[in-house]
Structures are given as C-alpha cells and as structure tokens.
Backbone as CSV, one residue per row, in Angstrom:
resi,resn,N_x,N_y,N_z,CA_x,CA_y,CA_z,C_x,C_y,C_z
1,UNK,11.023,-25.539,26.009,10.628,-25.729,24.621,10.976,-24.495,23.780
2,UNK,10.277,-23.148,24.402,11.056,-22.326,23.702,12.469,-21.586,23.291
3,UNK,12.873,-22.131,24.772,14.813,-22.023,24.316,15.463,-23.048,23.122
4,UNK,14.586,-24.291,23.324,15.297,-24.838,21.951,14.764,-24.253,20.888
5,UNK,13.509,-24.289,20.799,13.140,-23.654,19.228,14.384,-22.394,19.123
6,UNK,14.492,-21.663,20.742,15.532,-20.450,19.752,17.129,-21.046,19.523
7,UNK,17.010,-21.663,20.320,18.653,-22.291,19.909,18.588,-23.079,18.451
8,UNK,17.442,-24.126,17.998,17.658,-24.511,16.891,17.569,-23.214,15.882
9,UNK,16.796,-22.405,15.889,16.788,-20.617,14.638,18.411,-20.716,15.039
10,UNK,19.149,-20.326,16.199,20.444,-19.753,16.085,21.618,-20.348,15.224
11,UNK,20.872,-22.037,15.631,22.057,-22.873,14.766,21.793,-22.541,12.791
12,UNK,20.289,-22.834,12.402,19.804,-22.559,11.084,20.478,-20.840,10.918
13,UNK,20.385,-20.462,11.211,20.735,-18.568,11.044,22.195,-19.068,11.063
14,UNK,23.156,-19.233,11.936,24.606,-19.334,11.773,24.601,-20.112,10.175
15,UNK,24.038,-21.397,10.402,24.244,-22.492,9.044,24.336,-21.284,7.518
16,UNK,22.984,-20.818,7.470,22.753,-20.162,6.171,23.722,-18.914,5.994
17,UNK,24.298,-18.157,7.353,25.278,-17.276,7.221,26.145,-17.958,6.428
18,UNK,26.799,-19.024,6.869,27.923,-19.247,6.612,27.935,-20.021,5.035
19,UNK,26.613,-20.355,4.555,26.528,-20.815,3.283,26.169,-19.322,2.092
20,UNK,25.886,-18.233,2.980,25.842,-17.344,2.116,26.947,-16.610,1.712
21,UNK,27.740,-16.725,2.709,29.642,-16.509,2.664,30.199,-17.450,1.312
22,UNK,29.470,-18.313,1.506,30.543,-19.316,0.420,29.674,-19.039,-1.103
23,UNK,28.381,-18.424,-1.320,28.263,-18.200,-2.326,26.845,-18.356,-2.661
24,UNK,25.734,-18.444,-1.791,24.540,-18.276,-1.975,23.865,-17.197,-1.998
25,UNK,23.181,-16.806,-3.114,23.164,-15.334,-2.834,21.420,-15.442,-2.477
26,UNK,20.866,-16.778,-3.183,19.427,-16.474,-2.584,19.651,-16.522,-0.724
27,UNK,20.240,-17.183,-0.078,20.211,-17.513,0.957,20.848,-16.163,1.797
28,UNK,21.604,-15.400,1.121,22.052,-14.054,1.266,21.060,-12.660,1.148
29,UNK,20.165,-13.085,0.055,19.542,-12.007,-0.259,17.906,-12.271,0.879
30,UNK,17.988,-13.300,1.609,16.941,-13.893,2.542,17.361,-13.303,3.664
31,UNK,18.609,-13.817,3.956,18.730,-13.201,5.555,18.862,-11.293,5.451
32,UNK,19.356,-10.725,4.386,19.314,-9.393,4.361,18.095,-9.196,4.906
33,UNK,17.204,-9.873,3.728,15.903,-9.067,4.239,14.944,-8.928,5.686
34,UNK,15.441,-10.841,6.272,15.395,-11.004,7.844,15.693,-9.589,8.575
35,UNK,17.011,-9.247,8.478,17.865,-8.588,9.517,17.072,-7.262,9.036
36,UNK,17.194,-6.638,7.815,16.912,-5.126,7.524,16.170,-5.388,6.328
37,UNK,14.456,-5.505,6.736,13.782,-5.709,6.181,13.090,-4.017,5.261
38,UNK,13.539,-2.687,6.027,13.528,-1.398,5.824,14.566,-1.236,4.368
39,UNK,15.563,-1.990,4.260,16.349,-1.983,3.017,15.805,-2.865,1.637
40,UNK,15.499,-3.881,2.524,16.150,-5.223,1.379,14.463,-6.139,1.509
41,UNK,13.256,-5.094,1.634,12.116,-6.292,1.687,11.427,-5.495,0.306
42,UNK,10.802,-6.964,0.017,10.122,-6.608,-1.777,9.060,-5.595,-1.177
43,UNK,9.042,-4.361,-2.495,8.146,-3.462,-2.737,7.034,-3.947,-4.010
44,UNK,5.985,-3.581,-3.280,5.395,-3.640,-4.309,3.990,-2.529,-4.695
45,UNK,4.486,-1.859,-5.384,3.950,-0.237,-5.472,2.998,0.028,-7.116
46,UNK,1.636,-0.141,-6.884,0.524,-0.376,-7.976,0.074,1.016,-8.152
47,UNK,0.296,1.738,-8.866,-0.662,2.742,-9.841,-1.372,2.609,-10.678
48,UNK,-2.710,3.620,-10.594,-3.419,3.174,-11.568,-3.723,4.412,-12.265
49,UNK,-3.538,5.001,-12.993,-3.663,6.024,-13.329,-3.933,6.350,-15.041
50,UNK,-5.331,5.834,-15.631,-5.494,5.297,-16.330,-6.738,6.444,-16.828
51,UNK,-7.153,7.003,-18.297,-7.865,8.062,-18.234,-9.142,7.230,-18.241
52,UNK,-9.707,6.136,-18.409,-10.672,5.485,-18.024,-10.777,5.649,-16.493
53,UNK,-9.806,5.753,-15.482,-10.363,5.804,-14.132,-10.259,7.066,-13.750
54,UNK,-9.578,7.785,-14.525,-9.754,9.564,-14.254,-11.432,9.967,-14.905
55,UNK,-11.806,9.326,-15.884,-13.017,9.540,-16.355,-14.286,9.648,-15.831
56,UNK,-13.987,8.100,-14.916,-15.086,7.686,-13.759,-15.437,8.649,-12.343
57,UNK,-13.815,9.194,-12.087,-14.147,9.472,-10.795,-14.440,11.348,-11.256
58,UNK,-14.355,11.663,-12.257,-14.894,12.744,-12.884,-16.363,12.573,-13.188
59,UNK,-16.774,11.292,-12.934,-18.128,10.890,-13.322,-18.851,11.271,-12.135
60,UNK,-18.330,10.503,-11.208,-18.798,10.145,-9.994,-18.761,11.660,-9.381
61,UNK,-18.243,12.524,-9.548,-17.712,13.865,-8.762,-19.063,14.658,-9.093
62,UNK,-19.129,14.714,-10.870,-20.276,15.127,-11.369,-21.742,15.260,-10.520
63,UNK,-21.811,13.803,-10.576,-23.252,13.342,-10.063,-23.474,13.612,-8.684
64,UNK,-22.186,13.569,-7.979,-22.308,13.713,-6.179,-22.656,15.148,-6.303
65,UNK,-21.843,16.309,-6.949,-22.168,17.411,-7.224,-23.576,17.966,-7.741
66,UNK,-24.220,17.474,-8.588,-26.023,17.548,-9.496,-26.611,17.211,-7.685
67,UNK,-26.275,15.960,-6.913,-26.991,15.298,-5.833,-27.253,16.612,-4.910
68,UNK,-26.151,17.256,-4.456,-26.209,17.933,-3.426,-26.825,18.954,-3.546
69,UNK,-26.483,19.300,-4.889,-27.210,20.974,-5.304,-28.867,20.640,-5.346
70,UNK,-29.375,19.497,-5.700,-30.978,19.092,-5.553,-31.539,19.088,-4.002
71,UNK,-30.677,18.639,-3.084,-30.919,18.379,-1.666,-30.742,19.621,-1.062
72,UNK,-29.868,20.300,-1.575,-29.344,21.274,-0.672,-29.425,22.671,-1.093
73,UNK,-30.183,23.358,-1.139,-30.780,24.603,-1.491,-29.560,25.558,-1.118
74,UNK,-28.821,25.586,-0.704,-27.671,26.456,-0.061,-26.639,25.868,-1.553
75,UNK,-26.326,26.881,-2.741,-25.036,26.358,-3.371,-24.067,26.000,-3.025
76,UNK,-23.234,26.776,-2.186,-22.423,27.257,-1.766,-21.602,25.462,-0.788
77,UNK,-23.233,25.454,0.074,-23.121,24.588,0.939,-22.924,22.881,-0.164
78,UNK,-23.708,23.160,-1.025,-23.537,21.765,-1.733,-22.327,21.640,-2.476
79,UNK,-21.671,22.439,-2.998,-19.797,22.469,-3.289,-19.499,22.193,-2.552
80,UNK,-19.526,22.613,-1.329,-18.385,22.279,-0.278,-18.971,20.481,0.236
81,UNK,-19.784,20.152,0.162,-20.122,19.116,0.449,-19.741,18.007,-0.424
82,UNK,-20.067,18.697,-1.353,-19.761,17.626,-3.302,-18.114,17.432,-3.062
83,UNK,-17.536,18.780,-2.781,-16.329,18.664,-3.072,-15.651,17.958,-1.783
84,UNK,-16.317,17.911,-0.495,-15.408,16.742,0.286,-15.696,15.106,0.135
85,UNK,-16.739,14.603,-0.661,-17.181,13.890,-1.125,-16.308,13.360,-2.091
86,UNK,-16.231,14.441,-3.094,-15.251,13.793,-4.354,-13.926,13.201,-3.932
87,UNK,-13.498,14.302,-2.933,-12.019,14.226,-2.288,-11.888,12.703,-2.107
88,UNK,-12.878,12.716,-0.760,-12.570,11.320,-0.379,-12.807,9.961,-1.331
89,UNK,-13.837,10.411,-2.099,-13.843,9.263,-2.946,-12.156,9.139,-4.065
90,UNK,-11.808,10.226,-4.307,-10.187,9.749,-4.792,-9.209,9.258,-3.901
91,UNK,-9.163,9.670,-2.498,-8.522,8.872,-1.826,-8.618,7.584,-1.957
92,UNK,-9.350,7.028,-1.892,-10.077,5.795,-1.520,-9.596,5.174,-3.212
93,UNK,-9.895,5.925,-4.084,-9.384,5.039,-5.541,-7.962,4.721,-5.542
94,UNK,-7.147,6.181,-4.995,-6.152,5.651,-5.085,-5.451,5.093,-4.214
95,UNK,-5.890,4.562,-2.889,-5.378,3.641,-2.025,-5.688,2.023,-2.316
C-alpha cells in the first residue's frame, strides 16, 4: 500500500514537473517550495512595535519595579529582580 501511494506522488510530481516546464508557474512556484522549502516557503514576519505597546510594557516594568522594592527591603536586590522580570516580560511581547 505504501509503495503505491509512493509510486502514485512519483507519477503526480513527474506530471506537475513537466506542466511547470510548459508554463505553470503556480505549479512551479509549488514544487520549488516542496523541494527547497529554506528558499522558496512563505514568510511571514509580524512586528509590533507600536508606542502604545512600548508604553505598556514601560507600564508594566514600572509597577514590577514599585512591587519588588515593597517586598524586598534589599534595593539593590529588587532592581535586579524588577529588571529580570521586565526583561522577560519583553521577550515574551515580542515573540
């Protein structure tokens, strides 16, 4: 069963080669992306970088920062805490 399924792909893969030779370019621009999907596969790359969300996470940095310095009697110790806090919370926005 599974040699035919691959023999029928081999015959469909030859077929569309040879129709992309004669002038299909969707059917061309398909198998590219099959074969070398590292070249020829859709990107799709979202930034957000918007001063409304620079605002927030300046918000959020704030308050984690006020949090720690109340909990944490050590300054020193609540920066460094606030500030791996903030970190990760921008990672995380911008992933």
């Amino acid at each position: 069963m599974a040699a035919c399924r691959q023999d029928l792909a081999d015959d469909l893969e030859a077929e569309a080669i040879k129709r992309a030779r004669e002038g299909s370019d969707a059917l061309l621009m398909f198998l590219l992306r099959a074969h070398r999907p590292e070249r020829y596969r859709d990107r799709h790359v979202i930034e957000v970088v918007s001063p409304a969300v620079v605002s927030r996470l300046e918000q959020q940095a704030s308050a984690i920062l006020e949090a720690c310095y109340q909990v944490l009697e050590d300054r020193q110790l609540a920066g460094l805490v606030a500030s791996t806090i903030a970190n990760r919370l921008r990672q995380i926005w911008a992933a």
